[in-house]
PQR file of N, CA, C, O and H, with PARSE charges and radii, in Angstrom:
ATOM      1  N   UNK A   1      -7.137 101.639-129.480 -0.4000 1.5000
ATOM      2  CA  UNK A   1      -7.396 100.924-128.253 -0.0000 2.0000
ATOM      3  C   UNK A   1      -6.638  99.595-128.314  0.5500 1.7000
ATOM      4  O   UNK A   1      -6.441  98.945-129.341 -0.5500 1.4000
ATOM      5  N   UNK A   2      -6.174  99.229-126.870 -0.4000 1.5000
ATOM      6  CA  UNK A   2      -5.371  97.763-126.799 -0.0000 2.0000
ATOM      7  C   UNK A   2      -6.231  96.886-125.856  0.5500 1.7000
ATOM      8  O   UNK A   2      -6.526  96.864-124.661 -0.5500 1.4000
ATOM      9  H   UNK A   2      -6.334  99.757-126.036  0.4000 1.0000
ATOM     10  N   UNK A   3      -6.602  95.865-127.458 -0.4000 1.5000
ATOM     11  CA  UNK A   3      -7.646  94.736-127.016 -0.0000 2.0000
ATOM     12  C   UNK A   3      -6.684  93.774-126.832  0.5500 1.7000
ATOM     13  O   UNK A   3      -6.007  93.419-127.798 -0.5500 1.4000
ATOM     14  H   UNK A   3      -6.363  95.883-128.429  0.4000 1.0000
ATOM     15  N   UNK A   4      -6.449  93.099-125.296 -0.4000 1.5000
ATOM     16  CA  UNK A   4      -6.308  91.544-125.736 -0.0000 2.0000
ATOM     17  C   UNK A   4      -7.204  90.333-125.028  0.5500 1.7000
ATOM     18  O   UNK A   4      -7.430  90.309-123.818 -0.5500 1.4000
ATOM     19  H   UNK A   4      -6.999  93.387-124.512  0.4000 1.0000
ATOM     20  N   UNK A   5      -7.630  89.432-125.875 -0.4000 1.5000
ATOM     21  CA  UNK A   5      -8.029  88.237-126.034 -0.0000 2.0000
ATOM     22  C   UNK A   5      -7.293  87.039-125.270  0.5500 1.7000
ATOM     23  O   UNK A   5      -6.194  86.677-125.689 -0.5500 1.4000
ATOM     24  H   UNK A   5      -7.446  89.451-126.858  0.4000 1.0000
ATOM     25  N   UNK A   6      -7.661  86.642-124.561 -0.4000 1.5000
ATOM     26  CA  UNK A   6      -6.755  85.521-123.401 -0.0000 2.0000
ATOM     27  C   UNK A   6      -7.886  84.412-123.928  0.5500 1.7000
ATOM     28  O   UNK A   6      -9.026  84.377-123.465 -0.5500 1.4000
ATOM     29  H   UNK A   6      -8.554  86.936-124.221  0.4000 1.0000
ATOM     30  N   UNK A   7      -7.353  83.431-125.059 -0.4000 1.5000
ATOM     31  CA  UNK A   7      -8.194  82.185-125.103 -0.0000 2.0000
ATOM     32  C   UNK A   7      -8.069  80.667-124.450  0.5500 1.7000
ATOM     33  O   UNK A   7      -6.891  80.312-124.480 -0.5500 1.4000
ATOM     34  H   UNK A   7      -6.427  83.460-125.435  0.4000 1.0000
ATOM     35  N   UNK A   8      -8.687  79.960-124.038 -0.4000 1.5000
ATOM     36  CA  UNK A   8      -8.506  78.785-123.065 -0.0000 2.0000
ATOM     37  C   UNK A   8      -8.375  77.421-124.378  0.5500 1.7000
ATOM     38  O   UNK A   8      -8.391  76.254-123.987 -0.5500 1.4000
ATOM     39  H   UNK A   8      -9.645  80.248-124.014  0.4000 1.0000
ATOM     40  N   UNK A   9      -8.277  77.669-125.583 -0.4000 1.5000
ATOM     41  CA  UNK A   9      -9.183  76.607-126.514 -0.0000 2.0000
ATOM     42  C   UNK A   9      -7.472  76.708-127.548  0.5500 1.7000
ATOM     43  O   UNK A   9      -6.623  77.567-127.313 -0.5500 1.4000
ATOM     44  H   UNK A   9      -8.264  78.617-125.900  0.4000 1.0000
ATOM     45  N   UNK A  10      -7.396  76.140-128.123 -0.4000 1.5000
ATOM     46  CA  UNK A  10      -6.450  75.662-128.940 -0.0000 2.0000
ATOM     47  C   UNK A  10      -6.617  76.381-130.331  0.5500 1.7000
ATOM     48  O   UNK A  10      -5.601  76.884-130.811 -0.5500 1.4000
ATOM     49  H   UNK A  10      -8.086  75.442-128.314  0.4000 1.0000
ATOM     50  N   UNK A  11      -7.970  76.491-131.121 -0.4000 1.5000
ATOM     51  CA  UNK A  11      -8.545  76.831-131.922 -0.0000 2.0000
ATOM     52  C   UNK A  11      -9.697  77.872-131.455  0.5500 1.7000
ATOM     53  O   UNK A  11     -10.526  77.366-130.699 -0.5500 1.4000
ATOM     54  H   UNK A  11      -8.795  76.083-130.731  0.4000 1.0000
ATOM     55  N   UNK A  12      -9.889  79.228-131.771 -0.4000 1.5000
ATOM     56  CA  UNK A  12     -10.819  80.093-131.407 -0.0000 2.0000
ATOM     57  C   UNK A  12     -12.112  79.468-132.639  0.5500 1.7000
ATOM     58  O   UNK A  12     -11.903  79.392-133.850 -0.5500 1.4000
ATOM     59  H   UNK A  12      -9.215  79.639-132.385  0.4000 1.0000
ATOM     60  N   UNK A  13     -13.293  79.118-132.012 -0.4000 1.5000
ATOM     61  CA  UNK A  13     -14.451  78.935-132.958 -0.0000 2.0000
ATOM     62  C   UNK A  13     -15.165  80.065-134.005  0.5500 1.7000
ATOM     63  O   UNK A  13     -14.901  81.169-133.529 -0.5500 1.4000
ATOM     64  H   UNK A  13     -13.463  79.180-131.029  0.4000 1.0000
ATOM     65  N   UNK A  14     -15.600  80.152-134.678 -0.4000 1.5000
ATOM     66  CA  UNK A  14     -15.932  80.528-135.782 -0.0000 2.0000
ATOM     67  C   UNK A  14     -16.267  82.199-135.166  0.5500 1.7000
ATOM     68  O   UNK A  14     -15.520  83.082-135.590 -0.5500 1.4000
ATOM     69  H   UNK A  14     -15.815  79.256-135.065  0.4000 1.0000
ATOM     70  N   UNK A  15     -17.159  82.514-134.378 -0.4000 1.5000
ATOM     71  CA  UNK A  15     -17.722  83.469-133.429 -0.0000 2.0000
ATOM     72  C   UNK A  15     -16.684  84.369-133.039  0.5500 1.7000
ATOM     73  O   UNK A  15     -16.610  85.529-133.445 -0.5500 1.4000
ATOM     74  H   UNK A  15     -17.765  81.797-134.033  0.4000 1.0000
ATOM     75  N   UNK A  16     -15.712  83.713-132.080 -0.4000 1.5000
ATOM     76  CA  UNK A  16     -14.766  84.474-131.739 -0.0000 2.0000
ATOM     77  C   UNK A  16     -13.838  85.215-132.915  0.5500 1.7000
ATOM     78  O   UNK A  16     -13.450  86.382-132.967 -0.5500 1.4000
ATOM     79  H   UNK A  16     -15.772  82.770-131.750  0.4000 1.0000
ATOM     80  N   UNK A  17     -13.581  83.857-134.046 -0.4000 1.5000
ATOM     81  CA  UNK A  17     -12.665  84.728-135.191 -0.0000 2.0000
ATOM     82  C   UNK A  17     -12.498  85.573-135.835  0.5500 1.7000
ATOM     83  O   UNK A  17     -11.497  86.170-136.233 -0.5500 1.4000
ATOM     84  H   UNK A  17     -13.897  82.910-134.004  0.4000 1.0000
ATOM     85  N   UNK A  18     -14.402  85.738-136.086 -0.4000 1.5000
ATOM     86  CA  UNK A  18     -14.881  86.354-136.600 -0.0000 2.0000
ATOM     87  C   UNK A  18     -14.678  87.980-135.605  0.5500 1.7000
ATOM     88  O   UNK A  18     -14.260  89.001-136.150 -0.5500 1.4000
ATOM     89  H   UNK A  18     -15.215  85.253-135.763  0.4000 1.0000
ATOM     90  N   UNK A  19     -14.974  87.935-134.462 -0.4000 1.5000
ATOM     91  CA  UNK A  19     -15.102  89.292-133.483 -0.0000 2.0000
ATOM     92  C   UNK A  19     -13.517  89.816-133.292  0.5500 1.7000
ATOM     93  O   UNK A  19     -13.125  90.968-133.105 -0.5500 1.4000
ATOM     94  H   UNK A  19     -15.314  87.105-134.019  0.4000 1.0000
ATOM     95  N   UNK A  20     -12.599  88.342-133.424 -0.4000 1.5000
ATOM     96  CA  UNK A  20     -11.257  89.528-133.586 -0.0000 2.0000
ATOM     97  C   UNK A  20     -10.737  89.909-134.515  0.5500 1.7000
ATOM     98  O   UNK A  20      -9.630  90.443-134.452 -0.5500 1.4000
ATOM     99  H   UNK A  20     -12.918  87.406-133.576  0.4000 1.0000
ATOM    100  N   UNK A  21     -11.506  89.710-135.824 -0.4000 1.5000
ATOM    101  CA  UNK A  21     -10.873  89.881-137.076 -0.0000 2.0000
ATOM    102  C   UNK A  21     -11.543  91.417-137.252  0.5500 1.7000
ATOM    103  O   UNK A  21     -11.031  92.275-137.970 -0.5500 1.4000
ATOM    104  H   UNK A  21     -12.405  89.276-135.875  0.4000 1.0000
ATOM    105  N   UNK A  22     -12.601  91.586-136.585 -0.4000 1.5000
ATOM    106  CA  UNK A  22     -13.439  93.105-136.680 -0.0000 2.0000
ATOM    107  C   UNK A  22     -12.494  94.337-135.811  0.5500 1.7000
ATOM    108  O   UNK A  22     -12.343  95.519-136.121 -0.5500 1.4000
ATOM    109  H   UNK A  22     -13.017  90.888-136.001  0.4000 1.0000
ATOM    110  N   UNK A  23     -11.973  93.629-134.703 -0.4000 1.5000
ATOM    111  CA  UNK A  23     -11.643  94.183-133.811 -0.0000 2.0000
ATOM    112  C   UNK A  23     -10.139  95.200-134.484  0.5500 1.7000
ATOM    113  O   UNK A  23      -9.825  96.383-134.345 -0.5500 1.4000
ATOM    114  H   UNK A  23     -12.096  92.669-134.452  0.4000 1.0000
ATOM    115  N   UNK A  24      -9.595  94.200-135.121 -0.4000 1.5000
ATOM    116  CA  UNK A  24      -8.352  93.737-135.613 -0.0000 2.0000
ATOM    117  C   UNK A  24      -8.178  95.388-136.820  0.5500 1.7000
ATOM    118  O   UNK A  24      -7.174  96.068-137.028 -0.5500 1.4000
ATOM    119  H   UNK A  24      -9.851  93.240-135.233  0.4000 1.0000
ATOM    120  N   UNK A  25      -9.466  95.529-137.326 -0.4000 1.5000
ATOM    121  CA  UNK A  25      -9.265  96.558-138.065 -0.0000 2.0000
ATOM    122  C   UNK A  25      -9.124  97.785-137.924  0.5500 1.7000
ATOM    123  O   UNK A  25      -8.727  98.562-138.793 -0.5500 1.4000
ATOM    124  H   UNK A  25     -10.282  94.976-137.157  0.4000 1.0000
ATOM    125  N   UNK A  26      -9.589  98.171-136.290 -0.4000 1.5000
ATOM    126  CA  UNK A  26      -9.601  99.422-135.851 -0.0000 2.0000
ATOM    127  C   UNK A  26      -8.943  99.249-134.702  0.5500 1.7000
ATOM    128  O   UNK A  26      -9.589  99.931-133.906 -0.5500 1.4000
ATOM    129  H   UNK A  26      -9.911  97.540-135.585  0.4000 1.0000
ATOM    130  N   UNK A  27      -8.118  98.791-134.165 -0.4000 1.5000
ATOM    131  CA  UNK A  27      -7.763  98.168-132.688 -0.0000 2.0000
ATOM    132  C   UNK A  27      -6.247  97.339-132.927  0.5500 1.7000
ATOM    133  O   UNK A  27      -5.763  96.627-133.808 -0.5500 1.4000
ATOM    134  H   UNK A  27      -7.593  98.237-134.811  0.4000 1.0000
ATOM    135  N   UNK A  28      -5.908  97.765-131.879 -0.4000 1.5000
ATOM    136  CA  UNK A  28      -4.388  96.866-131.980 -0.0000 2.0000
ATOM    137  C   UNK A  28      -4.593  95.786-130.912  0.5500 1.7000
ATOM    138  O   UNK A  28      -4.539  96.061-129.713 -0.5500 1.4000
ATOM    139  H   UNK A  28      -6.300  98.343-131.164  0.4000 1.0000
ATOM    140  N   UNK A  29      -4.845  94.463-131.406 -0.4000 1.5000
ATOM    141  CA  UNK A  29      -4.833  93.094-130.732 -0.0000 2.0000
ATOM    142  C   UNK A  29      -4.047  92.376-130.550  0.5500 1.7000
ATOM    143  O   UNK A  29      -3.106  92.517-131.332 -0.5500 1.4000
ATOM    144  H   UNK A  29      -4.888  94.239-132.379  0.4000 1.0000
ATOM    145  N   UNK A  30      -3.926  91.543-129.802 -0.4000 1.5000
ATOM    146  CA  UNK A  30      -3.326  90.740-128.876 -0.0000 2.0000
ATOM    147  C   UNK A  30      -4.102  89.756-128.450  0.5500 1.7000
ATOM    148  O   UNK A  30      -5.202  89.739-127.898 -0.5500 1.4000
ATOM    149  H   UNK A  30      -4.690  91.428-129.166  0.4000 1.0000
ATOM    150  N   UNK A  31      -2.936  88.474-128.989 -0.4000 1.5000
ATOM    151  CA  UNK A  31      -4.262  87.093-128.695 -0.0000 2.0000
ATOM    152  C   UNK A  31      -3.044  86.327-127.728  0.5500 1.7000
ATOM    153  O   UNK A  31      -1.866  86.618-127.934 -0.5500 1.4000
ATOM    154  H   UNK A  31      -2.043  88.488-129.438  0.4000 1.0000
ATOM    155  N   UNK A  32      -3.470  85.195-126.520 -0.4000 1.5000
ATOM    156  CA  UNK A  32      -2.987  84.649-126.305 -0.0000 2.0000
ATOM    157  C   UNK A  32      -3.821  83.783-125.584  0.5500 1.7000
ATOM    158  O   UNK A  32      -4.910  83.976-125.043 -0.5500 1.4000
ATOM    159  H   UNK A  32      -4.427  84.958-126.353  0.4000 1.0000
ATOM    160  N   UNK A  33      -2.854  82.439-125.709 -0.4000 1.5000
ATOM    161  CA  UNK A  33      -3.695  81.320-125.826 -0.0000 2.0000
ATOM    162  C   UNK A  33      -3.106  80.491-124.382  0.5500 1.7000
ATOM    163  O   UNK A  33      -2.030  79.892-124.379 -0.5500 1.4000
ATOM    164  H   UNK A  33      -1.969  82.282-126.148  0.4000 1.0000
ATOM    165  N   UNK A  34      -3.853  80.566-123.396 -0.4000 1.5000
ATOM    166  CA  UNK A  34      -3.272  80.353-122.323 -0.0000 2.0000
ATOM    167  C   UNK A  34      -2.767  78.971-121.711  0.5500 1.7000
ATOM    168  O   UNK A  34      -2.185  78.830-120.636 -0.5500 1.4000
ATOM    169  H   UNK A  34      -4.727  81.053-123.398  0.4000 1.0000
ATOM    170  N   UNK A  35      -3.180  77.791-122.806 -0.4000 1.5000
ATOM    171  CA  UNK A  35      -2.701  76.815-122.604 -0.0000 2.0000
ATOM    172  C   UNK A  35      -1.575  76.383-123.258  0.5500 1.7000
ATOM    173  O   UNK A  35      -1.173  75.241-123.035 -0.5500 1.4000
ATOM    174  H   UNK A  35      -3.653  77.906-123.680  0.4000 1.0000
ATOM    175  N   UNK A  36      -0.769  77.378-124.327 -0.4000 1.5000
ATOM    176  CA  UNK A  36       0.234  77.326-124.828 -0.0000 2.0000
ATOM    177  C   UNK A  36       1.456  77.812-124.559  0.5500 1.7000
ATOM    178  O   UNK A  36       2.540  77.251-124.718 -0.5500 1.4000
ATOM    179  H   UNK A  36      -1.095  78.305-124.509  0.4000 1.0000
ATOM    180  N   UNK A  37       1.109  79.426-123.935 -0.4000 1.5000
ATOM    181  CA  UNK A  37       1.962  80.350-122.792 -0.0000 2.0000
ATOM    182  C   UNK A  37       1.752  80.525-121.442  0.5500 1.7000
ATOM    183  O   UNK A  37       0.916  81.274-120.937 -0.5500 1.4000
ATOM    184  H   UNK A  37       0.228  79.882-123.807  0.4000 1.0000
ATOM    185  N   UNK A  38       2.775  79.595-120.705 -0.4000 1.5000
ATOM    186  CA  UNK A  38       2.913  79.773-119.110 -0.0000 2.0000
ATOM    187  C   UNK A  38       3.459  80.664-118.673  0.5500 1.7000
ATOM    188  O   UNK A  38       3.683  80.920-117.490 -0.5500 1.4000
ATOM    189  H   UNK A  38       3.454  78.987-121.115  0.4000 1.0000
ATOM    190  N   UNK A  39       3.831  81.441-119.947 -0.4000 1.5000
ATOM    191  CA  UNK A  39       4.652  82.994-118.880 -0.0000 2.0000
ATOM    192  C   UNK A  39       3.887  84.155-118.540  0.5500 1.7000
ATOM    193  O   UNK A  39       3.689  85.219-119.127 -0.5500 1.4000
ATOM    194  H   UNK A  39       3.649  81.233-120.907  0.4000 1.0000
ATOM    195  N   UNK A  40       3.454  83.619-117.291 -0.4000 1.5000
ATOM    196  CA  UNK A  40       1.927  84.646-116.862 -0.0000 2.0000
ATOM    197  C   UNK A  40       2.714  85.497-116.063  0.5500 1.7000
ATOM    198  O   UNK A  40       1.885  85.904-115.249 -0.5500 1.4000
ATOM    199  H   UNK A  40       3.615  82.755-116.814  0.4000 1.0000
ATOM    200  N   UNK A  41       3.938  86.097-115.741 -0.4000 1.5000
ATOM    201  CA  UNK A  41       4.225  87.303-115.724 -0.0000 2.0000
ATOM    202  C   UNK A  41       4.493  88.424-117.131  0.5500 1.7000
ATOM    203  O   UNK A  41       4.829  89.598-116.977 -0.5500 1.4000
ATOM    204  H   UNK A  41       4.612  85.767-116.402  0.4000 1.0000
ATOM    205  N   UNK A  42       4.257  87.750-118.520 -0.4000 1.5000
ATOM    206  CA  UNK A  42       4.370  88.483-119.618 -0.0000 2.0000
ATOM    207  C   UNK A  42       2.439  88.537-119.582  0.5500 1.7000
ATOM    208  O   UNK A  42       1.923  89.619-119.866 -0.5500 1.4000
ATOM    209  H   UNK A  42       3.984  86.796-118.645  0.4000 1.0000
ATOM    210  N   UNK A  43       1.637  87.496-119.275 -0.4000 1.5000
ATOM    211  CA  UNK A  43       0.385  87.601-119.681 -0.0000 2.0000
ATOM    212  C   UNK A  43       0.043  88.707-118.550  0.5500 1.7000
ATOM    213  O   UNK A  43      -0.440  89.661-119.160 -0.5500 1.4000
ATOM    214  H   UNK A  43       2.056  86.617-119.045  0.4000 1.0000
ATOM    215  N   UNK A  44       0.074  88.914-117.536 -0.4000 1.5000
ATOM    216  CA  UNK A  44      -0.201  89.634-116.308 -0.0000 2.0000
ATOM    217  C   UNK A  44       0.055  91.575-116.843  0.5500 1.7000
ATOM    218  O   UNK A  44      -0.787  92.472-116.793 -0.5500 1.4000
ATOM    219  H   UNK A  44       0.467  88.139-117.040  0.4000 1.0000
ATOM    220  N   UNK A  45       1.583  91.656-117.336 -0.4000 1.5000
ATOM    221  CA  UNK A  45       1.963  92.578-118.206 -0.0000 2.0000
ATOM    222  C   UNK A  45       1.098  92.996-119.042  0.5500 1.7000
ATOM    223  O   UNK A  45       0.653  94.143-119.036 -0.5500 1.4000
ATOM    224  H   UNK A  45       2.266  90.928-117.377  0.4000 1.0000
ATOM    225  N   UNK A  46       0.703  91.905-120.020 -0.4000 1.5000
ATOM    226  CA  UNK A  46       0.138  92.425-121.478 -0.0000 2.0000
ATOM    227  C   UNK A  46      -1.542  92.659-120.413  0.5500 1.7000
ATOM    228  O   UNK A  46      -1.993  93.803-120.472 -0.5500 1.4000
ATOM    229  H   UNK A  46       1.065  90.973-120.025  0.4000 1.0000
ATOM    230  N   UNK A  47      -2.120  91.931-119.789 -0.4000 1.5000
ATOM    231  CA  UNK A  47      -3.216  92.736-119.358 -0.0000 2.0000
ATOM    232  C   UNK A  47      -3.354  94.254-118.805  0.5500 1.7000
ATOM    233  O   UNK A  47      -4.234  95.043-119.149 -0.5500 1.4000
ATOM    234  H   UNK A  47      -1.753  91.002-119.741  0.4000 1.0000
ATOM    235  N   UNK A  48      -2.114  94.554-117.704 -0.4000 1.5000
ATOM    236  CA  UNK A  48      -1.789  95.520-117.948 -0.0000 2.0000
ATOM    237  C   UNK A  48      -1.963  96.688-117.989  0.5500 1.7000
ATOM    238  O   UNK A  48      -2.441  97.599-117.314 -0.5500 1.4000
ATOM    239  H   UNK A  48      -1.399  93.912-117.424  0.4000 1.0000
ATOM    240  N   UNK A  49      -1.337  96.449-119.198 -0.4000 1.5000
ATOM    241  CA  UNK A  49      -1.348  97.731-120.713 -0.0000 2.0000
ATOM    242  C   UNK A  49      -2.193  97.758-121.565  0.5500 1.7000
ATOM    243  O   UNK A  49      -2.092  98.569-122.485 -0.5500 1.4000
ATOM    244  H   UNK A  49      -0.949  95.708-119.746  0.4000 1.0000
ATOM    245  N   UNK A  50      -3.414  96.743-121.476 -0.4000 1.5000
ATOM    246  CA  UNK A  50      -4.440  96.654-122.691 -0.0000 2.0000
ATOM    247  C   UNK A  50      -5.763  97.488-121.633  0.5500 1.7000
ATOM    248  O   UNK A  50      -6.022  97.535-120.431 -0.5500 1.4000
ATOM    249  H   UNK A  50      -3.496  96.084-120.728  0.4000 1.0000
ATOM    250  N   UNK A  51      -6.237  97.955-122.679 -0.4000 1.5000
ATOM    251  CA  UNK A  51      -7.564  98.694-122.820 -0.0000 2.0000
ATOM    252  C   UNK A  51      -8.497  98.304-122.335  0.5500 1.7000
ATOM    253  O   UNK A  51      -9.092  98.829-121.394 -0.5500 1.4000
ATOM    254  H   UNK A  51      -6.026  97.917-123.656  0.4000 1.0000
ATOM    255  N   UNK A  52      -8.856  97.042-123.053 -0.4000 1.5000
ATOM    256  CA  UNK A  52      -9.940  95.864-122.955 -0.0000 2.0000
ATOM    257  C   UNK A  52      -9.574  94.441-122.845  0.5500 1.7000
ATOM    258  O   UNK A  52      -8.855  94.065-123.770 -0.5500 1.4000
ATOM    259  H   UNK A  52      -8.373  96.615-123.817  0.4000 1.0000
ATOM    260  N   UNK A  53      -9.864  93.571-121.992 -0.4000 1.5000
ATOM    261  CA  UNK A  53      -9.192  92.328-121.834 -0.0000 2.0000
ATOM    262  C   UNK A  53     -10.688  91.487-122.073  0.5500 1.7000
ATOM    263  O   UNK A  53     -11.701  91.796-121.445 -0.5500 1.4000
ATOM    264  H   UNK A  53     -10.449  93.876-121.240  0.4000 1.0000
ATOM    265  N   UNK A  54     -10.632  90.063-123.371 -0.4000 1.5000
ATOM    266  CA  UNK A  54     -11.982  89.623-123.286 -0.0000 2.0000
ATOM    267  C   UNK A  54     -11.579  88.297-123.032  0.5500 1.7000
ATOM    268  O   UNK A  54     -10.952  87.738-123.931 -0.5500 1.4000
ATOM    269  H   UNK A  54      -9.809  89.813-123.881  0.4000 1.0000
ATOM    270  N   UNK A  55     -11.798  87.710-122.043 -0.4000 1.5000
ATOM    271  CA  UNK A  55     -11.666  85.709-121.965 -0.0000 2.0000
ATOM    272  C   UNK A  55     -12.202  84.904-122.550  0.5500 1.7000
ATOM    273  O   UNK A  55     -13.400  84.868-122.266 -0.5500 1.4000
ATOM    274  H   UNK A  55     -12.307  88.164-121.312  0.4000 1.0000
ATOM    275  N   UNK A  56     -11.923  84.253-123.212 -0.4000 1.5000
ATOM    276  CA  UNK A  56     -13.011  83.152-124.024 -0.0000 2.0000
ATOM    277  C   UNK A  56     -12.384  81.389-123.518  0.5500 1.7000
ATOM    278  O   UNK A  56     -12.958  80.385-123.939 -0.5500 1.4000
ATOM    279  H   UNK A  56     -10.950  84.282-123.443  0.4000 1.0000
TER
END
C-alpha cells in the first residue's frame, strides 16, 4: 500500500514518528512536509497515486 503523510510542522512529534516508522515496515511511504515543498502540482500527483493520504 502507498501511504503518504503531508506534514504542516518542521519536525514530526514523537507520535507521528513513531506511526510512520510502523507504517514504513509494511508500506511504501512518502513524507512531505508542506512548508518546505511548494510544488503542489508534484504534491497533488503524489496524492494521487497513494493509497492512503494522512495530514498532520
Amino acid at each position: 500500500m502507498k501511504i503518504l503523510y503531508i506534514l504542516r510542522q518542521k519536525n514530526a512529534d514523537a507520535t507521528v514518528s513513531k506511526l510512520i516508522e510502523e507504517n514504513k515496515k509494511t508500506n511504501d511511504v512518502t513524507i512531505v512536509n508542506i512548508n518546505e515543498n511548494k510544488n503542489y502540482g508534484e504534491i497533488v500527483d503524489l496524492i494521487a497515486s497513494s493509497d492512503r493520504v494522512i495530514s498532520w
